[in-house]
NUGU-94830 format. One record per residue (C-alpha): residue number from 1; residue in three letters; x, y, z. Coordinates in Angstrom, 3 decimals, always signed. Layout:
N
+-----+---------+----------+----------+----------+
: num : residuo :        x :        y :        z :
+-----+---------+----------+----------+----------+
: NUM :     ALA :        X :        Y :        Z :
...
+-----+---------+----------+----------+----------+
This chain:
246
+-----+---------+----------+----------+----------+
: num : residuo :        x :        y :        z :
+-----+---------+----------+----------+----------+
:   1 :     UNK : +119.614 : -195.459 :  +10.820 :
:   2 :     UNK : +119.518 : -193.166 :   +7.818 :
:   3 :     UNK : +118.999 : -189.205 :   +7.285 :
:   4 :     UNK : +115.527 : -188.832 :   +6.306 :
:   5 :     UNK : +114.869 : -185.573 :   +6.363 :
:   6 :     UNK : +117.749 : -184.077 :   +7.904 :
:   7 :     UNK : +118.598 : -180.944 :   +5.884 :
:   8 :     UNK : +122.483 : -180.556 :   +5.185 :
:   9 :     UNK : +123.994 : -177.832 :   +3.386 :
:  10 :     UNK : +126.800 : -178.534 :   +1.753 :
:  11 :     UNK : +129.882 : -175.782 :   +0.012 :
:  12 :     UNK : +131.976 : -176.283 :   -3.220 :
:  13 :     UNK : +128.844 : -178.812 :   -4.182 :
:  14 :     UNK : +129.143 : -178.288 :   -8.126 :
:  15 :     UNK : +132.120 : -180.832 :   -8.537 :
:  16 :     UNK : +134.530 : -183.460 :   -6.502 :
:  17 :     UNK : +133.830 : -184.746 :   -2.986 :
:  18 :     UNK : +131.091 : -182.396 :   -2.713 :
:  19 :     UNK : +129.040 : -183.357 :   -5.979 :
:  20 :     UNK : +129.431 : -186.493 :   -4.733 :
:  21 :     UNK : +128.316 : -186.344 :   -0.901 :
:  22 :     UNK : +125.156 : -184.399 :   -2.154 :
:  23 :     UNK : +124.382 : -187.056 :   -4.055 :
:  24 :     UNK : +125.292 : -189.997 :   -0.900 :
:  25 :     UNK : +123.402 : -187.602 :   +1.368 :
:  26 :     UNK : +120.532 : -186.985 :   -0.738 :
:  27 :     UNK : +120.539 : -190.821 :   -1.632 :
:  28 :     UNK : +119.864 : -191.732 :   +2.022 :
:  29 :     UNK : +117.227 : -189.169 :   +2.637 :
:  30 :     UNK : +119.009 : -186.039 :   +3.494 :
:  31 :     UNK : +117.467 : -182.371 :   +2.371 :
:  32 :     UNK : +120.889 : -181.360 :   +0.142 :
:  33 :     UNK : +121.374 : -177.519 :   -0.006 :
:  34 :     UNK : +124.228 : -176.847 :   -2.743 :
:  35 :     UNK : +126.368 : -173.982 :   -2.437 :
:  36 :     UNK : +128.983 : -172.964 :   -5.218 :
:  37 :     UNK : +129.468 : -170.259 :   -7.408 :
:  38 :     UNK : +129.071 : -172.545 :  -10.082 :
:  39 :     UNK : +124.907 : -172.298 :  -10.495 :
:  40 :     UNK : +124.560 : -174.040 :  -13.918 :
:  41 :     UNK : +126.393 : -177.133 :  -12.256 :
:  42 :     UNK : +124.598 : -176.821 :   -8.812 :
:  43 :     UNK : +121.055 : -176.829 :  -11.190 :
:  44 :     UNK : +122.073 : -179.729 :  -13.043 :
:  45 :     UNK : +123.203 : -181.314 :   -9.867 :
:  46 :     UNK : +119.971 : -180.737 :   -8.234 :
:  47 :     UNK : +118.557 : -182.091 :  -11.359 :
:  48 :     UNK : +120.197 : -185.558 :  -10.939 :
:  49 :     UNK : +119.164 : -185.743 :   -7.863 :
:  50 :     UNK : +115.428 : -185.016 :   -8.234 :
:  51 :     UNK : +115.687 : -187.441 :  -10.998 :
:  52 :     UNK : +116.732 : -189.998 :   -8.632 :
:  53 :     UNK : +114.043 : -189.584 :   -5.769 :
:  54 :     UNK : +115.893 : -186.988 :   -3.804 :
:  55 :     UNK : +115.743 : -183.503 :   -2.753 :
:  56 :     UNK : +118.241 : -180.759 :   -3.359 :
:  57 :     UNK : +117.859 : -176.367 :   -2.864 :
:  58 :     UNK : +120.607 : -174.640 :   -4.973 :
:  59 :     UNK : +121.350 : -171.580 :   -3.667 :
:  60 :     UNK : +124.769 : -170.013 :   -5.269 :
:  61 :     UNK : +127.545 : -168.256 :   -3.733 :
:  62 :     UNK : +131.104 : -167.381 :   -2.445 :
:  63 :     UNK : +132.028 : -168.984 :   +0.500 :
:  64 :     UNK : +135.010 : -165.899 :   +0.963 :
:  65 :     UNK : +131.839 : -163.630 :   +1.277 :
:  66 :     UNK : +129.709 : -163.280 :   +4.846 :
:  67 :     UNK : +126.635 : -162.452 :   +3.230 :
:  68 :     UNK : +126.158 : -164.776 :   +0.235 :
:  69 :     UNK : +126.285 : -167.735 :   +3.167 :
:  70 :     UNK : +124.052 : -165.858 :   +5.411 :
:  71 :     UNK : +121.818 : -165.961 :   +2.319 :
:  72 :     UNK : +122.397 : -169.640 :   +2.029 :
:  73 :     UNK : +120.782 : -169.790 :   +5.801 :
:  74 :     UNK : +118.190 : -167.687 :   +5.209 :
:  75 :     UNK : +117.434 : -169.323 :   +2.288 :
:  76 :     UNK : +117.377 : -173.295 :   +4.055 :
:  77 :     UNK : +115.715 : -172.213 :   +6.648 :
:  78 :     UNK : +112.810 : -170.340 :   +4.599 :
:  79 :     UNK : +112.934 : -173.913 :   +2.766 :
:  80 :     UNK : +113.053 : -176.343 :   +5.317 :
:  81 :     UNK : +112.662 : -174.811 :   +8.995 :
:  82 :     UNK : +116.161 : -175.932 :  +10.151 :
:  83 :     UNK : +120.051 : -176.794 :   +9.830 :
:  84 :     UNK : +121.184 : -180.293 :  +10.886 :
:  85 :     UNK : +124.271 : -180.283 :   +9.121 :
:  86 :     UNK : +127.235 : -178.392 :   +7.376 :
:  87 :     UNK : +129.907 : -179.857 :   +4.884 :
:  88 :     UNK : +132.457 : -176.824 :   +4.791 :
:  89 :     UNK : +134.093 : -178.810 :   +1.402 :
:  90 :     UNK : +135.334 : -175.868 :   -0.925 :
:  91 :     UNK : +138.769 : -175.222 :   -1.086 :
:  92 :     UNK : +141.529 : -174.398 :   -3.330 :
:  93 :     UNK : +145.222 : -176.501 :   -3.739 :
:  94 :     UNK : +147.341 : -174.347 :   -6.125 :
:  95 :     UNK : +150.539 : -175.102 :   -4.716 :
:  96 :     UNK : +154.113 : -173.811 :   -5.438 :
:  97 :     UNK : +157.170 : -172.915 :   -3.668 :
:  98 :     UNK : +157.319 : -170.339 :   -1.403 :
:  99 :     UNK : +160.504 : -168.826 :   -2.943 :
: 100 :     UNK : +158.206 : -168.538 :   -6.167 :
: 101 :     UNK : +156.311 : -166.123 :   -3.906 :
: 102 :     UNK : +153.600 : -166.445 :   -5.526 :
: 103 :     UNK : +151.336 : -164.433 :   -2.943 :
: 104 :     UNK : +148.043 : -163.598 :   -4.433 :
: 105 :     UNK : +147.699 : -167.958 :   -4.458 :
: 106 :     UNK : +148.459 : -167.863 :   -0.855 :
: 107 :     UNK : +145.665 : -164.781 :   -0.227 :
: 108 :     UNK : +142.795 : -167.486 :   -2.303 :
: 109 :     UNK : +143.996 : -170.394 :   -0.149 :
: 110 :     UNK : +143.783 : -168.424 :   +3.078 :
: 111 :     UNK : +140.455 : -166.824 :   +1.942 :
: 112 :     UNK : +139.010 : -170.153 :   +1.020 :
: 113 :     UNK : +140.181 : -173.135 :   +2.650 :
: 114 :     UNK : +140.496 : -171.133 :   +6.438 :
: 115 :     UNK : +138.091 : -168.215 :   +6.352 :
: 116 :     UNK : +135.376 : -169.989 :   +4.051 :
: 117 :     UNK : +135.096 : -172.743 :   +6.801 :
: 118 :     UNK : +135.001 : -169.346 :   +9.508 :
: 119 :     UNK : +131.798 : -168.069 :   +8.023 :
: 120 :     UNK : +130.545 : -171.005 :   +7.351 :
: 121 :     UNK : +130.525 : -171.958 :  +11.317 :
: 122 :     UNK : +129.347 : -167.902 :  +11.972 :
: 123 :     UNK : +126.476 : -168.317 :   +9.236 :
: 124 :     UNK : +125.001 : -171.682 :  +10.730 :
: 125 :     UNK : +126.191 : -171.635 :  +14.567 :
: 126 :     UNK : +123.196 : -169.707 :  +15.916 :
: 127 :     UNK : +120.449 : -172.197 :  +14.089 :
: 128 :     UNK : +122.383 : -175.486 :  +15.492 :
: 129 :     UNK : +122.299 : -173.491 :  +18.955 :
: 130 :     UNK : +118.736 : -173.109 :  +18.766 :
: 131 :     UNK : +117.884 : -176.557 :  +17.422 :
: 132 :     UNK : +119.875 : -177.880 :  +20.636 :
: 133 :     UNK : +122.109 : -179.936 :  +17.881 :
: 134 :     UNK : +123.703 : -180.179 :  +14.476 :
: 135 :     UNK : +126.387 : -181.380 :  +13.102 :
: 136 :     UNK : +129.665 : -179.800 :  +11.476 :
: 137 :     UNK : +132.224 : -181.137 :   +8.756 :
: 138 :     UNK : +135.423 : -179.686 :   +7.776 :
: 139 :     UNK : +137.647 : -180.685 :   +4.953 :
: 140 :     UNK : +140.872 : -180.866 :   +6.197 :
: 141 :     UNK : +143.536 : -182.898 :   +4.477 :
: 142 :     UNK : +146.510 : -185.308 :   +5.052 :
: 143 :     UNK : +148.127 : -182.109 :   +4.594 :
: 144 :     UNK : +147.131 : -181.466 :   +8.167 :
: 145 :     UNK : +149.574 : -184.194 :   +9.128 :
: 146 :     UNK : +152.713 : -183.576 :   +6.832 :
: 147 :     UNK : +154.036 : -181.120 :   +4.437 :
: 148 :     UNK : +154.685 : -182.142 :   +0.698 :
: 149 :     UNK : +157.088 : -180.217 :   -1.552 :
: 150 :     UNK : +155.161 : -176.817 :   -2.565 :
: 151 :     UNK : +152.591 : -177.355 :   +0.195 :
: 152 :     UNK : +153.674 : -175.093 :   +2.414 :
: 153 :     UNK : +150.998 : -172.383 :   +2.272 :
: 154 :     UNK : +148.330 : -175.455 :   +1.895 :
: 155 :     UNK : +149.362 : -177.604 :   +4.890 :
: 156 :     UNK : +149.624 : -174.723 :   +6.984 :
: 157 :     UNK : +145.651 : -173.839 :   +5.853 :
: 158 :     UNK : +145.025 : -177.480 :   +6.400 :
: 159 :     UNK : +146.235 : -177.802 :   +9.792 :
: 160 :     UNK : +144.596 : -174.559 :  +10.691 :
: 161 :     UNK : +141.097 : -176.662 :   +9.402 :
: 162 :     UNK : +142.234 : -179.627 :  +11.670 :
: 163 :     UNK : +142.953 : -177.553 :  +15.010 :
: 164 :     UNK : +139.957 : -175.154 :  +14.506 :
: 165 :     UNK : +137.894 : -178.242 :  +14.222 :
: 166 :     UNK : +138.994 : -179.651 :  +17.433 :
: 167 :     UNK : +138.288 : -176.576 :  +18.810 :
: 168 :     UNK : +135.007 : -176.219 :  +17.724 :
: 169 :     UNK : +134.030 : -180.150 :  +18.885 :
: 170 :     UNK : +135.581 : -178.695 :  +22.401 :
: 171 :     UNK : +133.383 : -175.456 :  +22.784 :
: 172 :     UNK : +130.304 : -177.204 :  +21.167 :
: 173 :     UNK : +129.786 : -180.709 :  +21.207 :
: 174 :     UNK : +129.440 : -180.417 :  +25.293 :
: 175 :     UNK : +127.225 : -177.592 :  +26.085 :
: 176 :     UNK : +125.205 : -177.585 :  +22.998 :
: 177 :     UNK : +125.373 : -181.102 :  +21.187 :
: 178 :     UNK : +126.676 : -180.175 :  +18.102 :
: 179 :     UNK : +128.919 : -182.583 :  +17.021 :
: 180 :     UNK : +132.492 : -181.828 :  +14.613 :
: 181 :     UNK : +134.050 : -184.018 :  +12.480 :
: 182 :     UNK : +137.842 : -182.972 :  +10.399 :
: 183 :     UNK : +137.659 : -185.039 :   +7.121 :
: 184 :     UNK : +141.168 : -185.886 :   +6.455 :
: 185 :     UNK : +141.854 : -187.264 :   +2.755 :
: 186 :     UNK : +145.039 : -188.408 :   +1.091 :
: 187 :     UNK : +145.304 : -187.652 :   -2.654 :
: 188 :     UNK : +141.831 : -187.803 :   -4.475 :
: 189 :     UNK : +141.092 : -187.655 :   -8.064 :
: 190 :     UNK : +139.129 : -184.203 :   -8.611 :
: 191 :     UNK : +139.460 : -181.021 :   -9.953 :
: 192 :     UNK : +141.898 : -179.630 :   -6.659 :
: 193 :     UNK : +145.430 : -179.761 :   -8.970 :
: 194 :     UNK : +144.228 : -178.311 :  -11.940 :
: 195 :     UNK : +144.554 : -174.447 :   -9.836 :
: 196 :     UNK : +148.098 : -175.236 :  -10.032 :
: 197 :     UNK : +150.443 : -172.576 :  -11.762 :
: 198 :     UNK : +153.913 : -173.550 :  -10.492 :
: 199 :     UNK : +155.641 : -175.626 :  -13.239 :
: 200 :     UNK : +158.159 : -177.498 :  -11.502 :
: 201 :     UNK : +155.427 : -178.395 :   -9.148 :
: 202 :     UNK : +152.913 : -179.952 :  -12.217 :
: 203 :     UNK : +156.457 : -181.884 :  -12.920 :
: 204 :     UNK : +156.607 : -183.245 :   -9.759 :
: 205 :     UNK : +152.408 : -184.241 :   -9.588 :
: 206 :     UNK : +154.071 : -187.274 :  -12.108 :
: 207 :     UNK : +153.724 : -189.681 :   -9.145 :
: 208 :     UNK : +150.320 : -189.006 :   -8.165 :
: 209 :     UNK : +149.032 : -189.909 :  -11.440 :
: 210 :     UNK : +150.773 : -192.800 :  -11.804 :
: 211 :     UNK : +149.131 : -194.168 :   -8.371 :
: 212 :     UNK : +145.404 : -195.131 :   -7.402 :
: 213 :     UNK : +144.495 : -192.173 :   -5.720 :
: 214 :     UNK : +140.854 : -191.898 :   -3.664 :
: 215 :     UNK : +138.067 : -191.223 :   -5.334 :
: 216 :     UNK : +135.475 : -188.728 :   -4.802 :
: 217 :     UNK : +133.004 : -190.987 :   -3.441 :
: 218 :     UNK : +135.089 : -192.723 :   -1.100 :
: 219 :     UNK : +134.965 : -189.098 :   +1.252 :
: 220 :     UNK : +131.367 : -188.921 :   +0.719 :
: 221 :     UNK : +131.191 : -192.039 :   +2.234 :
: 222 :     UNK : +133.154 : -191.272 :   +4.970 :
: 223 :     UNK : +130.950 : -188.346 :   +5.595 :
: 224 :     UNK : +128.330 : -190.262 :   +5.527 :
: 225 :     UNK : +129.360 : -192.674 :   +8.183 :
: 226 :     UNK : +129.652 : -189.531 :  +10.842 :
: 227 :     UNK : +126.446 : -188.548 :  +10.290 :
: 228 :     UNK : +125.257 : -191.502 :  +10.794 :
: 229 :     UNK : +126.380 : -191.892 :  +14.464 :
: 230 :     UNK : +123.837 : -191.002 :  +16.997 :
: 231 :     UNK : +124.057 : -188.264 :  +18.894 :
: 232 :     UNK : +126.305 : -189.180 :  +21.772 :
: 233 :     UNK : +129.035 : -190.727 :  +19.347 :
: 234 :     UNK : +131.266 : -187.667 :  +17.731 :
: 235 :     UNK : +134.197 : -188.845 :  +15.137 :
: 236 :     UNK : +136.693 : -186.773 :  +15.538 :
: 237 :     UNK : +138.456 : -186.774 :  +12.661 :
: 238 :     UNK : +138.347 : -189.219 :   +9.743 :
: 239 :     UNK : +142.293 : -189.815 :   +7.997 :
: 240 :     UNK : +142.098 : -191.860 :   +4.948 :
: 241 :     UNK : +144.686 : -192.190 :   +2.076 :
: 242 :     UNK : +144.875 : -194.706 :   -0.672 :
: 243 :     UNK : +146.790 : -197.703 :   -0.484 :
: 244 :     UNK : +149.696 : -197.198 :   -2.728 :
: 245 :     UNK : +150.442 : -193.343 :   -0.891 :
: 246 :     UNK : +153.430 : -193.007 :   +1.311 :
+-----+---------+----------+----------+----------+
């Protein structure tokens, strides 16, 4: 089995798991469409891809805003007639104490990492519905499973990713066959710390880069591997952390 032809739109695509699922995805045959505010990084993206025998649509935007994904839709569908799949990947990880109240962090992880995946399910749902099928992945986290010092705000976005997942696979998979999957990563080298502001949380980040964390393209193979199940087969969620993490 492979994904020829099956059109996947994927958020946060200009760097970190999402770069590198476009280019797993694309790699096997999927349609990529990249979504991040980032263009000239989507573009070169796309480029790499094209370069490689793929094929990739960049079409830039907010996830936080309704109508830049409807215009990611709108824009896939003009493209390439349908939605098969959704990677809601973008998200934001500056964490801090909560006694650092540091609130207008909490408001861009709220906005992001809960309400980003919220439109993204609005903007695609009524396609899948109509195509009788699809296939949705969140980004949720280890964080979904414990809290970390200064992850308060995070794991509580996290776990809301995890349980609106299940929710969705409950509603959906059933009565319309659209399958949900919660990607659930341990600590993985990309760009996710460097949001962070707090100090005496960048002191305490000492352990993580003194262990083997995950890389990038060990979650875009993990997507991969749910969307390569057939139809009747839905992976709930996917929890992987590297060796050497407590």
């Amino acid at each position: 089995m492979n994904l020829t032809d099956k059109v996947v739109i994927i958020t946060g695509a200009s760097s970190g798991i999402g770069e590198a699922t476009a280019k797993k995805l694309a790699k096997d045959g999927a349609k990529v469409v990249l979504m991040a505010r980032r263009e000239d990084k989507l573009k070169a993206l796309k480029d790499t891809i094209e370069n490689d025998g793929g094929t990739a649509l960049v079409v830039s935007g907010d996830v936080i805003k309704k109508d830049d994904f409807d215009q990611v839709v709108d824009a896939t569908v003009k493209a390439y007639g349908k939605i098969d799949g959704l990677i809601n990947n973008a998200g934001l990880m500056p964490l801090s104490f909560v006694e650092k109240l540091k609130t207008d962090e909490w408001e861009q992880m709220v906005d992001v990492n809960i309400k980003g995946v919220l439109n993204g399910v609005a903007a695609v749902l009524p396609k899948m519905k109509t195509n009788n099928g699809g296939h949705i992945i969140n980004i949720s986290s280890m964080a979904a499973h414990r809290y970390f010092p200064g992850g308060a705000v995070y794991c509580a976005t996290k776990s809301a990713v995890k349980m609106f997942s299940e929710g969705l696979r409950q509603e959906l998979a059933p009565k319309y066959g659209i399958n949900v999957t919660s990607i659930e990563p341990g600590a993985v080298a990309t760009e996710l710390t460097d949001t962070i502001t707090d100090e005496d949380i960048k002191e305490n980040m000492q352990d993580m880069q003194n262990m083997t964390t995950l890389e990038a393209e060990d979650i875009a193979n993990a997507i991969h591997y749910a969307l390569l199940q057939p139809n009747r087969v839905n992976i709930n969620d996917i929890y992987l952390v590297p060796s050497e993490q407590k």
